[in-house]
Biopython code that builds the backbone (N, CA, C, O; Angstrom):
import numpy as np
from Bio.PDB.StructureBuilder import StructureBuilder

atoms = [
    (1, "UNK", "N", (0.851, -1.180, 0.000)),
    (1, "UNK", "CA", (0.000, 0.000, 0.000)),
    (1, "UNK", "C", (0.893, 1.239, 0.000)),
    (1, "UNK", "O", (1.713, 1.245, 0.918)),
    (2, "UNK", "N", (0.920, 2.295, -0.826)),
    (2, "UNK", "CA", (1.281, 3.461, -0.894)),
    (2, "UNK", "C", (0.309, 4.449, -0.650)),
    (2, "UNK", "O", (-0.845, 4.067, -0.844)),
    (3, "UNK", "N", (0.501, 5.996, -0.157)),
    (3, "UNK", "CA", (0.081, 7.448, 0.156)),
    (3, "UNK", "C", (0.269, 8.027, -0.206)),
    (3, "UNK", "O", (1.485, 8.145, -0.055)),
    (4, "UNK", "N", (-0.228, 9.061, -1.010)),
    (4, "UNK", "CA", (0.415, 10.278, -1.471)),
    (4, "UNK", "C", (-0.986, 11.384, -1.314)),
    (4, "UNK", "O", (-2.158, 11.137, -1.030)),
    (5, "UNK", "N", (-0.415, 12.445, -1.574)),
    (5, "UNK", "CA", (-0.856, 13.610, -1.222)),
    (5, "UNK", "C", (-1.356, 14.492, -2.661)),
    (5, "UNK", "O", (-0.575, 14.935, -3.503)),
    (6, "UNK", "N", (-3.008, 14.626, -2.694)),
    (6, "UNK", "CA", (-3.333, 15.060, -4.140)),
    (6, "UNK", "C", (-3.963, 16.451, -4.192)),
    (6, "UNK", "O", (-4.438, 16.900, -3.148)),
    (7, "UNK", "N", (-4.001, 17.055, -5.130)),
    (7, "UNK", "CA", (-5.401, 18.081, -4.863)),
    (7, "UNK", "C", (-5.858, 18.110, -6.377)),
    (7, "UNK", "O", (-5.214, 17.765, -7.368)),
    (8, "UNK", "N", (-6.765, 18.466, -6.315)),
    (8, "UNK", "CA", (-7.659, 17.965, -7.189)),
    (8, "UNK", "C", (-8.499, 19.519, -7.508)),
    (8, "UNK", "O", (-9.383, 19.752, -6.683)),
    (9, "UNK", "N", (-8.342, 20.426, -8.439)),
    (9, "UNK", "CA", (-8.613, 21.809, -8.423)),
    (9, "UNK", "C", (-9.995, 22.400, -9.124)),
    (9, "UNK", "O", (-10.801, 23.290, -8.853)),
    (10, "UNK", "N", (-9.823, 21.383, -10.210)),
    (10, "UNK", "CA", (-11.052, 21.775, -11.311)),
    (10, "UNK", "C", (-11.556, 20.545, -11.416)),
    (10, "UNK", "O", (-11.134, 19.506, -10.908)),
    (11, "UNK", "N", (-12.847, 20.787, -12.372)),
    (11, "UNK", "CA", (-13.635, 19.535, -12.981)),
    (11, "UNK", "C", (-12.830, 18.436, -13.646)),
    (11, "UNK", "O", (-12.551, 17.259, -13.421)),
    (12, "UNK", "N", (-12.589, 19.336, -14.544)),
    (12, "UNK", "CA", (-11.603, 18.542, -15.772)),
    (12, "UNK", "C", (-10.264, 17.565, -15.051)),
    (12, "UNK", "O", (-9.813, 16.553, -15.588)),
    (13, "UNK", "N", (-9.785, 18.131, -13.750)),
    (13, "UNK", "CA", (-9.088, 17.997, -13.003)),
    (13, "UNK", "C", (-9.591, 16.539, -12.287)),
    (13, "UNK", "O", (-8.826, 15.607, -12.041)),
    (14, "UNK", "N", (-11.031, 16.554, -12.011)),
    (14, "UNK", "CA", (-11.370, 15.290, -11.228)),
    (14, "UNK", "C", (-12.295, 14.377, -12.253)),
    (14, "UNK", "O", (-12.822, 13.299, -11.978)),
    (15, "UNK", "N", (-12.337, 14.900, -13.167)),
    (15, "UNK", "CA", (-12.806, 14.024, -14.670)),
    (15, "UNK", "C", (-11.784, 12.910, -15.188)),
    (15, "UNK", "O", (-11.931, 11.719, -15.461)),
    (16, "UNK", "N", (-10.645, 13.812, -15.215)),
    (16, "UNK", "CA", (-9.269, 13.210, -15.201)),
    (16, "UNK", "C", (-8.380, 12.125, -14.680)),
    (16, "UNK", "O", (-7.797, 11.163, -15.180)),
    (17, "UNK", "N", (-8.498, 12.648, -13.478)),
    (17, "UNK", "CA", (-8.301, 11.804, -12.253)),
    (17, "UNK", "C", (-9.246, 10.251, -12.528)),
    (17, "UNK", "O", (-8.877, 9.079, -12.452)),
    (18, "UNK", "N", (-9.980, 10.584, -12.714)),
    (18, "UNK", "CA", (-10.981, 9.124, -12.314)),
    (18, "UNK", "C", (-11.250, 8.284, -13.566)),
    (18, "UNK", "O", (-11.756, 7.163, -13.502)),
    (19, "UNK", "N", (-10.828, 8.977, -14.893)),
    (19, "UNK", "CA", (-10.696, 7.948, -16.277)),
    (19, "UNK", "C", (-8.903, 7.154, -16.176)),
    (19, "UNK", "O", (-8.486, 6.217, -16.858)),
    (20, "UNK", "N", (-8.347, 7.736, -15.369)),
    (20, "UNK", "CA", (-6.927, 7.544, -15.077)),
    (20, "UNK", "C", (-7.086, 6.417, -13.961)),
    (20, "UNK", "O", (-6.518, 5.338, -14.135)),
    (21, "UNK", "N", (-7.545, 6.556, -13.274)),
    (21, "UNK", "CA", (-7.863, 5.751, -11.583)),
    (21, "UNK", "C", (-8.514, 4.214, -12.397)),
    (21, "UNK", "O", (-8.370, 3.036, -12.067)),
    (22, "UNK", "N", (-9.356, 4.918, -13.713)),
    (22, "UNK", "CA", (-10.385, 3.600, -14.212)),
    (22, "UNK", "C", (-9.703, 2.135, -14.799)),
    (22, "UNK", "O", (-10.009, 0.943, -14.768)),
    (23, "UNK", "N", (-8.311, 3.179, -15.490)),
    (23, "UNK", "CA", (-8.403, 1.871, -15.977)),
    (23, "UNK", "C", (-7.155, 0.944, -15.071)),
    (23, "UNK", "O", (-6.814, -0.105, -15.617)),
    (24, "UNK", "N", (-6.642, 1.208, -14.054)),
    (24, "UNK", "CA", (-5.905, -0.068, -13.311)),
    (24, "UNK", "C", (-6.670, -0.657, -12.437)),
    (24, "UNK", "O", (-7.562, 0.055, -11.977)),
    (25, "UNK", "N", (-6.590, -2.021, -11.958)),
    (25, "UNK", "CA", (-7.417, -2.938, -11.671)),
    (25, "UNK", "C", (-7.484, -2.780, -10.436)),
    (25, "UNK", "O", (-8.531, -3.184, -9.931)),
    (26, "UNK", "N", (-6.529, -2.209, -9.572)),
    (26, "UNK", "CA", (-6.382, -2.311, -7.845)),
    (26, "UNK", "C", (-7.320, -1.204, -7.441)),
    (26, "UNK", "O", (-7.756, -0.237, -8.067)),
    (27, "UNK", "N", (-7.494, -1.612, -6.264)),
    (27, "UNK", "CA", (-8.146, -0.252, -5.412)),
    (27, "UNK", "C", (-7.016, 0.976, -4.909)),
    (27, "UNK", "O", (-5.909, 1.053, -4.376)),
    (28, "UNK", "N", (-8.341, 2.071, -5.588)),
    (28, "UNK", "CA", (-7.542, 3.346, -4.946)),
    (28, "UNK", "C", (-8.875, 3.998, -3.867)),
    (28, "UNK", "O", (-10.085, 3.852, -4.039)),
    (29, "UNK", "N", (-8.265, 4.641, -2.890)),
    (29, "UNK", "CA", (-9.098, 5.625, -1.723)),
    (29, "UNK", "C", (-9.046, 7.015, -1.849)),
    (29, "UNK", "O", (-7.911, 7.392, -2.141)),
    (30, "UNK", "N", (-9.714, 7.745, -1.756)),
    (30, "UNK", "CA", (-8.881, 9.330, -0.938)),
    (30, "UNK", "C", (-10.034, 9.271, -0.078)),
    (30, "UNK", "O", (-11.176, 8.811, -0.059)),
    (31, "UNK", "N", (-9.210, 9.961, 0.646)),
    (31, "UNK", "CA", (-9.404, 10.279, 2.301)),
    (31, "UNK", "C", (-9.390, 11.348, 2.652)),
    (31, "UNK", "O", (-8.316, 11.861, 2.338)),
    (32, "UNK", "N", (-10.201, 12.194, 3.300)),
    (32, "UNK", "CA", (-10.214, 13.647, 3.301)),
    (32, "UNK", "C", (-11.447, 13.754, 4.722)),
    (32, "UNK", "O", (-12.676, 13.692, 4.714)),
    (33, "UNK", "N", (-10.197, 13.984, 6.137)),
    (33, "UNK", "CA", (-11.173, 14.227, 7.597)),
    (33, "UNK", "C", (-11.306, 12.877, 7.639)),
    (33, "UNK", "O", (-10.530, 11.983, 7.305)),
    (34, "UNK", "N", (-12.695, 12.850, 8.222)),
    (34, "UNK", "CA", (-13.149, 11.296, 8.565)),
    (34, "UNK", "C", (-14.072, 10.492, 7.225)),
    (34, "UNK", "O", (-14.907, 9.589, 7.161)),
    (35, "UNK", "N", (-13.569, 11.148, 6.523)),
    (35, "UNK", "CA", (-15.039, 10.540, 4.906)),
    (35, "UNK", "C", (-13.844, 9.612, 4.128)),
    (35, "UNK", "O", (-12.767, 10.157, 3.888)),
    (36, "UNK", "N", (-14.072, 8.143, 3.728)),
    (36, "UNK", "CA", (-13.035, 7.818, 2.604)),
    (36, "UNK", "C", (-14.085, 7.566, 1.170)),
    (36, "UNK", "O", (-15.198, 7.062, 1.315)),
    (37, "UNK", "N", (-13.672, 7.898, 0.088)),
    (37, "UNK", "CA", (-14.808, 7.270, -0.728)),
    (37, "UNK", "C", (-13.367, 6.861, -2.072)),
    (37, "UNK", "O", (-12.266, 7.399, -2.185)),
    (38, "UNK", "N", (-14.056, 5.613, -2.980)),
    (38, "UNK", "CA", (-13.462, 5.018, -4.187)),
    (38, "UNK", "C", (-13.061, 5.899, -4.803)),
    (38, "UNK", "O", (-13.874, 6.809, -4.963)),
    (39, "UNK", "N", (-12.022, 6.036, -5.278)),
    (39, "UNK", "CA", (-10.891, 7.185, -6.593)),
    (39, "UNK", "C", (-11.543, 6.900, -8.157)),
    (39, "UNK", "O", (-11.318, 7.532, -9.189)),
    (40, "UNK", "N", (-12.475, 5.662, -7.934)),
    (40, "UNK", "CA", (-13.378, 5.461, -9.434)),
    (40, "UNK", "C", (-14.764, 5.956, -9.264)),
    (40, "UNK", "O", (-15.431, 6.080, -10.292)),
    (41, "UNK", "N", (-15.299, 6.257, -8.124)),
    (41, "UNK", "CA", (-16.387, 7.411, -7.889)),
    (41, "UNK", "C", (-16.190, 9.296, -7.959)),
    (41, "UNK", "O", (-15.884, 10.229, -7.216)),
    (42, "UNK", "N", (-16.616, 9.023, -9.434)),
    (42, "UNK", "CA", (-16.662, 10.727, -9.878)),
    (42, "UNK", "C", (-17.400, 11.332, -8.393)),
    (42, "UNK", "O", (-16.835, 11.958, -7.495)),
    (43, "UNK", "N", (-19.018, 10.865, -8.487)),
    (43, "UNK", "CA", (-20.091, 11.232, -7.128)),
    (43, "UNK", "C", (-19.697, 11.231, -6.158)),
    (43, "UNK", "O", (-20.352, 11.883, -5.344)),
    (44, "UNK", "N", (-18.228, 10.416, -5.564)),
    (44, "UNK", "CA", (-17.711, 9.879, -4.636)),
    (44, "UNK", "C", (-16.802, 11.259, -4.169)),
    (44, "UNK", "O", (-16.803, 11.832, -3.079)),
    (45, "UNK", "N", (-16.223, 11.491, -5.099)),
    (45, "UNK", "CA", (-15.078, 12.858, -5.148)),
    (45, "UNK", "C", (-15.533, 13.966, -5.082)),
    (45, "UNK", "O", (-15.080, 14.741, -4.240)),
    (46, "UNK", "N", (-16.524, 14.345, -5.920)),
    (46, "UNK", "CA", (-17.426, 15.574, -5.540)),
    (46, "UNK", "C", (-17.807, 15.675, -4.137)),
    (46, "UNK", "O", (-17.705, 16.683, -3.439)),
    (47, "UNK", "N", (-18.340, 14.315, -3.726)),
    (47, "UNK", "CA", (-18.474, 15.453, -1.622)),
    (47, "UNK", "C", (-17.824, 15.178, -0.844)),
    (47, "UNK", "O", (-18.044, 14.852, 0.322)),
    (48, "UNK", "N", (-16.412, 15.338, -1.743)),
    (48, "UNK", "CA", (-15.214, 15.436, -0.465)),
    (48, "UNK", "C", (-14.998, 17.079, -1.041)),
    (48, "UNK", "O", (-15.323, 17.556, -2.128)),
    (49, "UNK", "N", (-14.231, 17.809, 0.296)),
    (49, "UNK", "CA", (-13.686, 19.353, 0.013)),
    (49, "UNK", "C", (-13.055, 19.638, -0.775)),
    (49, "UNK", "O", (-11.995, 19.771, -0.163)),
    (50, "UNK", "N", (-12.788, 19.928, -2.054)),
    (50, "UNK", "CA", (-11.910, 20.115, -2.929)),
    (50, "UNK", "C", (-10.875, 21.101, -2.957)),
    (50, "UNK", "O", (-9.863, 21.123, -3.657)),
    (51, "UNK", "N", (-11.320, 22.006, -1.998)),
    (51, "UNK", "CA", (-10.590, 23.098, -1.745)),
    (51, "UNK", "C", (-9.014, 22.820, -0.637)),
    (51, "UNK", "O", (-8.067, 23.589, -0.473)),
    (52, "UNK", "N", (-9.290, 21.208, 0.058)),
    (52, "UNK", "CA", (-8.136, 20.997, 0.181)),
    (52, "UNK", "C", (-7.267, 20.168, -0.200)),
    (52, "UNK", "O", (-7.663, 19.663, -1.251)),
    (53, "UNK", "N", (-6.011, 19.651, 0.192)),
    (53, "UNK", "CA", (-5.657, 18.673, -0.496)),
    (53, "UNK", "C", (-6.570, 16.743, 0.304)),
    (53, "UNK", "O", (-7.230, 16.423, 1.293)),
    (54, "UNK", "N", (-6.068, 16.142, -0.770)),
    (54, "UNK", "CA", (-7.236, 14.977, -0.312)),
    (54, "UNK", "C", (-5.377, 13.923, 0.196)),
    (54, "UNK", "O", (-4.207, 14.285, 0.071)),
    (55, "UNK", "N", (-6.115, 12.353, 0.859)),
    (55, "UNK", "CA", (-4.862, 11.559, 0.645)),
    (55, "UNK", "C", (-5.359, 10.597, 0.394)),
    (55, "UNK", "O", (-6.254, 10.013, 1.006)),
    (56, "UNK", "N", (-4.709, 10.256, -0.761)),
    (56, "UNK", "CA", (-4.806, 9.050, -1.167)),
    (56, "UNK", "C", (-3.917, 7.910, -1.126)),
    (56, "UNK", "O", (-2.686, 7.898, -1.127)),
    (57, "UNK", "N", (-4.777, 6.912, -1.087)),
    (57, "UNK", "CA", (-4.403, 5.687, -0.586)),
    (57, "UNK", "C", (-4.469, 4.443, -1.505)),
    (57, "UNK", "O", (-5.612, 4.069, -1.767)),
    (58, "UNK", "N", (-3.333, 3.654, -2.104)),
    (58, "UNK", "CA", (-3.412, 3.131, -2.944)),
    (58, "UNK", "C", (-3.085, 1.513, -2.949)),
    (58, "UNK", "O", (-1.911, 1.162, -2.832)),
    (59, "UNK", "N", (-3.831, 0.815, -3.045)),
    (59, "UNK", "CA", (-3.893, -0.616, -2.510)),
    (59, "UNK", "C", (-2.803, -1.638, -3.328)),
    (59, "UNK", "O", (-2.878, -2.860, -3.195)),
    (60, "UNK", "N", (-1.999, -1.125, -4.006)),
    (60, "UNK", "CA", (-1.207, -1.847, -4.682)),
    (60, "UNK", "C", (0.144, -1.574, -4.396)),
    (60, "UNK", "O", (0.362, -0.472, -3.894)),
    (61, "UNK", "N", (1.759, -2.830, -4.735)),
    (61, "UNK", "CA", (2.804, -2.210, -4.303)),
    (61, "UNK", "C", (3.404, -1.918, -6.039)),
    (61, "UNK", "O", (4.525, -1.460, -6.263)),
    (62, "UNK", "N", (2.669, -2.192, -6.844)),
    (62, "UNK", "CA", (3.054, -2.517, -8.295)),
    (62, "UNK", "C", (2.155, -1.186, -9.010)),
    (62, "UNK", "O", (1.305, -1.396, -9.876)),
    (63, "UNK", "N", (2.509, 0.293, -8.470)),
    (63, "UNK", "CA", (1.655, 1.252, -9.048)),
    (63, "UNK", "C", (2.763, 2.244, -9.598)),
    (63, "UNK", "O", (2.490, 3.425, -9.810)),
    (64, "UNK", "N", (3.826, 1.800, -9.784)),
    (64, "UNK", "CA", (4.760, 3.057, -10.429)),
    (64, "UNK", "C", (4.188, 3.635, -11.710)),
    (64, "UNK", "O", (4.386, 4.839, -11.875)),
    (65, "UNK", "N", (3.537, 3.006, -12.609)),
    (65, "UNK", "CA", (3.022, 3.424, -13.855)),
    (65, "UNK", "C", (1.710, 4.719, -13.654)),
    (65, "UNK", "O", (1.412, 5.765, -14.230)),
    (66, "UNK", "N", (1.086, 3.749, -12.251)),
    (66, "UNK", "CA", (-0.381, 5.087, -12.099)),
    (66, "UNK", "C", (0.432, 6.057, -11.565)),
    (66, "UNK", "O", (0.124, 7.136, -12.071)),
    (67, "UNK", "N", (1.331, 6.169, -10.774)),
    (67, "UNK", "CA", (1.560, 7.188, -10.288)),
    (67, "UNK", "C", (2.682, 8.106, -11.049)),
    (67, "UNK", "O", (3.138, 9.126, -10.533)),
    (68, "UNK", "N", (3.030, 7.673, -12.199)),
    (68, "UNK", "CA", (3.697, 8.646, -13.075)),
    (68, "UNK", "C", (2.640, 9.458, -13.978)),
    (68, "UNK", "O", (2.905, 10.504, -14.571)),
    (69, "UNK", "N", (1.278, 8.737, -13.981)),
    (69, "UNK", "CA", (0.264, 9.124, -14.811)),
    (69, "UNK", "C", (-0.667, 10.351, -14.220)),
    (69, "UNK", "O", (-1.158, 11.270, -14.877)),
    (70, "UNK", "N", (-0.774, 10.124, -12.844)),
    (70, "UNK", "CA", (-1.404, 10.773, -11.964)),
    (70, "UNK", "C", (-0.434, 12.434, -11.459)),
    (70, "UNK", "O", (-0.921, 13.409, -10.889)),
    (71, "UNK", "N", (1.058, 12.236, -11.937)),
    (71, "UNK", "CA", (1.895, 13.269, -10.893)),
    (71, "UNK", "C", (1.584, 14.730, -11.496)),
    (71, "UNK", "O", (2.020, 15.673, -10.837)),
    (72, "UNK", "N", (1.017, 14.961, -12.444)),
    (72, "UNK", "CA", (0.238, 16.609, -12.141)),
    (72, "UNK", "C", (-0.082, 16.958, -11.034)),
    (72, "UNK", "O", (0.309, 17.962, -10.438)),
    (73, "UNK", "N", (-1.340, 15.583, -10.421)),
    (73, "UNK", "CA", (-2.242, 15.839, -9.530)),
    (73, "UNK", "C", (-1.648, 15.817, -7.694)),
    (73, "UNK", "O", (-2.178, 16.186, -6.646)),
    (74, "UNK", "N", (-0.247, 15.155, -8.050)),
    (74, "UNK", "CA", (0.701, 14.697, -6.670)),
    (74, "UNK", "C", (1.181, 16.230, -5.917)),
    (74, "UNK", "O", (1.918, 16.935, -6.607)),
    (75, "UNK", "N", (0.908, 16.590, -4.965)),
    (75, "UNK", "CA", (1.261, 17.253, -4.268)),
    (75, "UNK", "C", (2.481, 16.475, -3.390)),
    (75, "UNK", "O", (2.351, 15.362, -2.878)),
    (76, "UNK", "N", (3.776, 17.373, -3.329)),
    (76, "UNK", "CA", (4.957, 17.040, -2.654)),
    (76, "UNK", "C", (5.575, 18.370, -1.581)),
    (76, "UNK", "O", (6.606, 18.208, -0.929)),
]
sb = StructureBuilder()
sb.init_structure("model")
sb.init_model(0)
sb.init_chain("A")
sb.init_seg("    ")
for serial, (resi, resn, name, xyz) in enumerate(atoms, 1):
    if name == "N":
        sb.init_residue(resn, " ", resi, " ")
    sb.init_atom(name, np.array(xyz, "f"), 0.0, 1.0, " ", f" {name:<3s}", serial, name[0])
structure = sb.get_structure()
């Protein structure tokens, strides 16, 4: 399992995110306070705060590819 730290700014931004999230097979989370919802739920992402950063949580140790795909969205 890996963590990283995202924010997620615009639509297009979390449109993005989640056709990207779609197509690898493992589970992804973000986590934001006490709410976790699926990284393949558009509906899911919308009622988390967007205004901060989210963390996500990624159920695989074999994700170097998503996460070169995703690093716009990587906050460091």
């Amino acid at each position: 399992m890996k963590r990283e730290k995202i924010m997620l700014k615009t639509i297009n931004d979390v449109k993005s995110f989640v056709n990207t999230v779609a197509k690898y097979d493992f589970d992804v989370d973000l986590l934001s306070g006490r709410y976790a919802v699926d990284a393949k739920s558009i509906m899911g992402i919308f009622s988390l705060d967007l205004s901060k950063e989210i963390e996500m949580e990624i159920h695989s140790d074999d994700c170097a590819d998503f996460l070169n795909e995703i690093k716009p969205f990587i906050i460091r």
